[in-house]
N, C-alpha and C positions, 0 to 999 in steps of 0.2 A: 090651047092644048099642046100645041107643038114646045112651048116654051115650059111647060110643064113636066114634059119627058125628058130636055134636054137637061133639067135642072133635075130631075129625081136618077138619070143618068150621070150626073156627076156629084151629087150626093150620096151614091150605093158603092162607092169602091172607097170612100173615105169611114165608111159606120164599119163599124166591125161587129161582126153576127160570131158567138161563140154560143156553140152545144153544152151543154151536162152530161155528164162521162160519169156514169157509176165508179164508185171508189174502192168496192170490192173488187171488181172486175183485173183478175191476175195480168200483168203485162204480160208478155207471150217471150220471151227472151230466145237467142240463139246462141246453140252451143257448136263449139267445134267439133270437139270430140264425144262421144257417150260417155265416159268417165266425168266429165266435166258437168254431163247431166244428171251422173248417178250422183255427184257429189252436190250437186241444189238440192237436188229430192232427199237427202238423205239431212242435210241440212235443213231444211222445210220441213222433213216431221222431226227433228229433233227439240227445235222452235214449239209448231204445236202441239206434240204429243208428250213429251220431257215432264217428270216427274222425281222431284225428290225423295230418293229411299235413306234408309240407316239399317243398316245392316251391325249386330255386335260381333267383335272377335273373335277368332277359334280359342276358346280359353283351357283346352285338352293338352294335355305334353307333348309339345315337338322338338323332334330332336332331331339334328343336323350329323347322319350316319357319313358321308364323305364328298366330295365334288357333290355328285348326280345323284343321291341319295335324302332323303327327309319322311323323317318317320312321326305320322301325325295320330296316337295314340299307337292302333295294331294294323296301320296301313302304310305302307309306304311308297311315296311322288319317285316314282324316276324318269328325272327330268335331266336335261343339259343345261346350264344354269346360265346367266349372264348376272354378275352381280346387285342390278333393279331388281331382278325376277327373284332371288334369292330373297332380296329383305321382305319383299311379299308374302311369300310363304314362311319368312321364321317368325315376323311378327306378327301372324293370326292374321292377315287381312282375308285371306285366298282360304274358302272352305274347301277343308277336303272331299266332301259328298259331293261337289260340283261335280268331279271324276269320276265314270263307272269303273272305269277299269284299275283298279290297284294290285299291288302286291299283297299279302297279308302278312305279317312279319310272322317265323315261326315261335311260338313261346319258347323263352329258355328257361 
């Protein structure tokens, strides 16, 4: 009996015993910062929540009144412009009704 434990005693550090770890189960990660955390989380539902739209152009008359100025039928964007932000809004990407608030252009 004695030579039986000594032998099941040096046979138990050589086996190796491994668990089943569920594969859903999220790893728990550390962040530094909360920025770093908002920026996982926002990453993680963008992964599962993200759906393909199509959206068509504003196909109405815009017209490009000065700098800060764009008149999209009888409304008009006064914005400060950066040149990206401009080509947005002349080539129809950027609906006007996204905006409550406009100007109205007066009829002449």
């Amino acid at each position: 009996m004695k030579h039986f434990v000594i032998i099941i005693l040096l046979i138990l550090p050589i086996t190796k015993v491994t668990a089943q770890v569920p594969e859903s189960k999220p790893v728990k990660k550390e962040f530094k910062t909360q920025g770093e955390q908002e920026d996982h989380w926002a990453e993680k539902l963008f992964e599962e929540k993200y759906t393909k739209q199509h959206y068509q152009r504003f196909n109405d008359s815009i017209v490009v009144l000065d700098q800060n100025n764009i008149r999209f039928c009888n409304k008009i964007l006064r914005v400060y412009f950066s040149p990206e932000l401009k080509s947005i809004f002349t080539r129809g990407l950027f609906y006007p009704q996204i905006i409550t608030r406009f100007y109205y252009a007066k009829e002449e």
